[in-house]
C-alpha positions as CSV (number, residue, x, y, z in Angstrom):
1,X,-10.4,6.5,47.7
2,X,-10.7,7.1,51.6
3,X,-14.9,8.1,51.7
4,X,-17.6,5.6,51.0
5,X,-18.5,5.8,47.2
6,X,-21.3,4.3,45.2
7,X,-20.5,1.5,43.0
8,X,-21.2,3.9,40.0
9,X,-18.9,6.7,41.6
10,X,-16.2,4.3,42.0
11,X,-16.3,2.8,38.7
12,X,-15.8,6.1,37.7
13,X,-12.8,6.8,39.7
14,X,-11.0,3.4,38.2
15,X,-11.6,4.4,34.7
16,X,-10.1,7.8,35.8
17,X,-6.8,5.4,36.5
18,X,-6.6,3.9,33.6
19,X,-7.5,7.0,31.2
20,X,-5.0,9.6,33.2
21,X,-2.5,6.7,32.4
22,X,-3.0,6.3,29.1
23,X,-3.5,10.4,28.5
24,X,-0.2,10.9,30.4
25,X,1.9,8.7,28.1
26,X,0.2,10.4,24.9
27,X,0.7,14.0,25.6
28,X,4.5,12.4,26.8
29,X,5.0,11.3,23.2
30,X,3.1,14.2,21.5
31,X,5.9,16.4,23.6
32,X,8.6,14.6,22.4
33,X,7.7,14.6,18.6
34,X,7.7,18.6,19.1
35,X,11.2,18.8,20.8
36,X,9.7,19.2,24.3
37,X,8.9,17.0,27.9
38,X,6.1,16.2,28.7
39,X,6.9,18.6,31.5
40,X,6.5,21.4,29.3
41,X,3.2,20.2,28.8
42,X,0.2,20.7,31.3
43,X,-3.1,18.6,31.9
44,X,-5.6,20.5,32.9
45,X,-8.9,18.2,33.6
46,X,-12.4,20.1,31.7
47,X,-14.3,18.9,35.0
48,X,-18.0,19.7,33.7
49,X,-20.7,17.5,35.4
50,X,-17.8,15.4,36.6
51,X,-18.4,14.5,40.4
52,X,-16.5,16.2,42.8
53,X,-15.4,12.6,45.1
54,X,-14.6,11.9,41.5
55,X,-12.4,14.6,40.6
56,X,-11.1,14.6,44.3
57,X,-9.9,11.8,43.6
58,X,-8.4,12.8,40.2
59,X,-6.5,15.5,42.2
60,X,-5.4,13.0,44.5
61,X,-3.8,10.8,41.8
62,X,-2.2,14.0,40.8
63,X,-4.4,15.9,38.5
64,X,-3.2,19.5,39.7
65,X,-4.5,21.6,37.3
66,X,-8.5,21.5,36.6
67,X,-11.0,23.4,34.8
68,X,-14.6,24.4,35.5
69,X,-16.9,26.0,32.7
70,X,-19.8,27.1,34.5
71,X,-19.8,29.8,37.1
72,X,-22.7,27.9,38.8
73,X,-21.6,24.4,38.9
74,X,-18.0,25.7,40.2
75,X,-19.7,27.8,43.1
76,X,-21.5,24.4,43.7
77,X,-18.6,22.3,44.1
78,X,-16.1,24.8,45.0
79,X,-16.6,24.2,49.1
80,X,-16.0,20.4,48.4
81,X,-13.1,20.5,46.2
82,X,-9.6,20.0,47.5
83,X,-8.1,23.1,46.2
84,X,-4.8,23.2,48.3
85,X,-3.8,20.3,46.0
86,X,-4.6,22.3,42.7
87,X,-4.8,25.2,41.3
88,X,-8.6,26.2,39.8
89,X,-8.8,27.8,36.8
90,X,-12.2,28.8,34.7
91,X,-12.4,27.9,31.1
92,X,-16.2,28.5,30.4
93,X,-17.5,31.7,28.7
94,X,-17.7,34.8,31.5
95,X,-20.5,37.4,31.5
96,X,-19.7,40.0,32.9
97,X,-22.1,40.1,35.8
98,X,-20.6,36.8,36.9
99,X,-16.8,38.0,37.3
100,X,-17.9,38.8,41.1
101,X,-18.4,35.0,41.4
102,X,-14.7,34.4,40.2
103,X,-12.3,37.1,41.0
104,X,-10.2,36.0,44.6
105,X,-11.5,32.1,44.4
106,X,-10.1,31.0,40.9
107,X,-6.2,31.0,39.6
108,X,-6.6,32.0,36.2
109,X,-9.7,32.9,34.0
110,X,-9.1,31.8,30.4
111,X,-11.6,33.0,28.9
112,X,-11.4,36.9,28.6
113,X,-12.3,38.1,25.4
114,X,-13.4,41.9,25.9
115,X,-12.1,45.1,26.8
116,X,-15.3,45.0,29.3
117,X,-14.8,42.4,30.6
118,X,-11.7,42.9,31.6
119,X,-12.2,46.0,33.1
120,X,-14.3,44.4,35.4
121,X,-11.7,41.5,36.5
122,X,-9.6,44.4,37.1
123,X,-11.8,46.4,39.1
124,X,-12.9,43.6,41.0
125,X,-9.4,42.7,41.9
126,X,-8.0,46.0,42.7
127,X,-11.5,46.1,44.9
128,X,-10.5,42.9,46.9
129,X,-6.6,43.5,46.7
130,X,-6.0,40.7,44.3
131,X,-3.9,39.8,41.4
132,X,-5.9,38.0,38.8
133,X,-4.2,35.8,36.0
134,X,-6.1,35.9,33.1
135,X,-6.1,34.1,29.5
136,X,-7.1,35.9,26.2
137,X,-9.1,33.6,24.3
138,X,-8.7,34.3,20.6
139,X,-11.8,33.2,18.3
140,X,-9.0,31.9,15.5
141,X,-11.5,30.9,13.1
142,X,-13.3,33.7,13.1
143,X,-17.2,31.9,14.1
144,X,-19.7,34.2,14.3
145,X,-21.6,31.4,17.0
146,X,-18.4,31.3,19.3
147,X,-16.5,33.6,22.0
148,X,-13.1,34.9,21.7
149,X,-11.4,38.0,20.6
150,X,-11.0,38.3,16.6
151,X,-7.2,37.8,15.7
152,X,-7.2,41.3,14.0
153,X,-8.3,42.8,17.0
154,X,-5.7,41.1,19.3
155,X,-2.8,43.5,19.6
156,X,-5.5,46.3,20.1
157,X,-7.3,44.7,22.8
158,X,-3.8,43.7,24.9
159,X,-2.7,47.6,24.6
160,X,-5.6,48.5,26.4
161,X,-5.7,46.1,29.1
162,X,-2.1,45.4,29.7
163,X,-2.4,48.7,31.9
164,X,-4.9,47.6,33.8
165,X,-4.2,47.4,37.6
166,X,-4.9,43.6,39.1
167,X,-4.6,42.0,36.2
168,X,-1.5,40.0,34.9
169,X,-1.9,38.2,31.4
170,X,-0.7,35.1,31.3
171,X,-1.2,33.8,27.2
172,X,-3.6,33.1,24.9
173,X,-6.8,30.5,24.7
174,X,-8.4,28.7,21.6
175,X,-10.6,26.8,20.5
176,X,-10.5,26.2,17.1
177,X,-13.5,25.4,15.2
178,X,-14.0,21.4,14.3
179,X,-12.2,19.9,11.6
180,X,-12.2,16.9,9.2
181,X,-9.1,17.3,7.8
182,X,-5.8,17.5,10.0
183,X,-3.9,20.1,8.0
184,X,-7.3,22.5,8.5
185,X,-6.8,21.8,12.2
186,X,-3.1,22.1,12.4
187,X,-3.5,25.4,10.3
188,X,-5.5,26.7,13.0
189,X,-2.9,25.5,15.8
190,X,0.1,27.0,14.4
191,X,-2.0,30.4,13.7
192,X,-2.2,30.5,17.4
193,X,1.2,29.3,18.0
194,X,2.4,32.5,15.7
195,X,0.8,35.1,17.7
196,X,1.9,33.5,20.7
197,X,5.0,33.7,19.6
198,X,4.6,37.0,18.2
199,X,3.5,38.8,20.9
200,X,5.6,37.2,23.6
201,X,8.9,38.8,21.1
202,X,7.3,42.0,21.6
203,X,8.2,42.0,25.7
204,X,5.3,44.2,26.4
205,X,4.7,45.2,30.2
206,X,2.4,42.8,31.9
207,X,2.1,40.7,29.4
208,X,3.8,37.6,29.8
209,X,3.2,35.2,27.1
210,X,3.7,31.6,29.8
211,X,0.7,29.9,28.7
212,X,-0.5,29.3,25.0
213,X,-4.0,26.8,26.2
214,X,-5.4,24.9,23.2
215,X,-6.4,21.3,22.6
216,X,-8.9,19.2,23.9
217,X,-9.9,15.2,24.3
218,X,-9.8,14.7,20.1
219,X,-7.2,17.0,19.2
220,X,-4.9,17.7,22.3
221,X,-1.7,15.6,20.6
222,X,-2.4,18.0,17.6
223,X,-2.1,20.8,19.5
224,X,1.0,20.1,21.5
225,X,2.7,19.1,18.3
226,X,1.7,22.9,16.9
227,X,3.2,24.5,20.4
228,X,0.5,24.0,22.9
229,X,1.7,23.8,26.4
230,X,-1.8,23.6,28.2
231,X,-4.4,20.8,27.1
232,X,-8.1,21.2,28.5
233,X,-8.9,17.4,28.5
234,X,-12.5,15.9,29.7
235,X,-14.4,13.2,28.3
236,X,-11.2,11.3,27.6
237,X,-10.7,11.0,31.3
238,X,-13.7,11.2,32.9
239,X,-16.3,9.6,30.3
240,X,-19.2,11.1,28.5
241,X,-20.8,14.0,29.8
242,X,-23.1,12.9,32.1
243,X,-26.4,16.1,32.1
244,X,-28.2,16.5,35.0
């Protein structure tokens, strides 16, 4: 920690220690119960309402892969962060009026769910001579309250965007909806893991199925063990959400 820190801010920072230890060695083991490294696997730290000295400092311990949900609260700490160090993506849900804020500062958006939407990420792109790697984030349980493409309409919604200049799709995103029961939730994961798997047999131009992006703090290990290869992880590293 080189700058000055409060006392809270640097409590903050040695719990990071500890918990990036202890989340390392998990997704290592849930890795090798599913025939893989933990290579295979990447951490990507959910940094909503995290600090940026504190995820700085994350980044510095060798976090390279973190996460911001809110177009505001990234544009707000973007400046600040130490982005040659890591690569930004956005996991929040995007309205489209916001994509201008995105498109040329982040690495990937993982959270495209609409033919619109897309669009716009393309014509942005194309606008500002970019490539933009997105996610398609699949609404695998089918809730009515929550974003992401319905599986049925998956396969429709990649033909008409894999076309689409300044775009390059990258995998899928999920987040299933919470479970009780393990086999519910490892249903769900292995759902995912089939059209993943499905799709990426197909070869399709410009899709290129890298990145299958599912599990979080409670269920990451779950998810690696169905085929995940990205984990979004945030209060078990950073704490509680702290709202401002």
């Amino acid at each position: 920690m080189t700058e000055k820190l409060s006392e809270e801010l640097q409590a903050r920072c040695l719990a990071l220690e500890e918990n990036l230890r202890d989340i390392r060695e998990r997704i290592a083991q849930a890795a090798q119960a599913s025939g893989r490294t933990e290579k295979d696997v990447i951490l990507l730290a959910a940094t909503k309402t995290v600090p940026v000295e504190v995820i700085n400092h994350g980044i510095r311990l060798g976090i390279d892969y973190i996460g911001e949900n809110r177009v505001q609260e990234l544009e707000e700490k973007y400046d600040q962060l130490e982005r040659e160090k890591c690569q930004v993506h956005f996991i929040g849900h995007l309205q489209t009026n916001k994509v201008k804020n995105l498109v040329g500062r982040v690495d990937m958006i993982q959270s495209v769910d609409s033919e619109k939407l897309a669009k716009e990420i393309s014509r942005l792109s194309v606008q500002r001579e970019v490539t933009t790697d997105i996610l398609l984030e699949v609404n695998v349980g089918k809730e009515t309250a929550k974003s992401g493409i319905m599986p049925e309409e998956l396969e429709d919604l990649l033909g008409k965007i894999c076309i689409l200049p300044g775009l390059r799709i990258r995998g899928l995103m999920a987040i299933p909806p919470i479970c009780d029961e393990k086999e519910r939730l490892h249903n769900y994961f292995s759902l995912m893991s089939q059209y993943f798997v499905d799709i990426k047999r197909k070869k399709s131009d410009n899709v290129a199925m890298e990145y299958l992006s599912m599990g979080m703090s409670g269920d990451f290990e779950d998810a690696i063990l169905c085929g995940a290869n990205l984990v979004r992880v945030g209060s078990s590293l950073f704490g509680q959400r702290q709202y401002r």
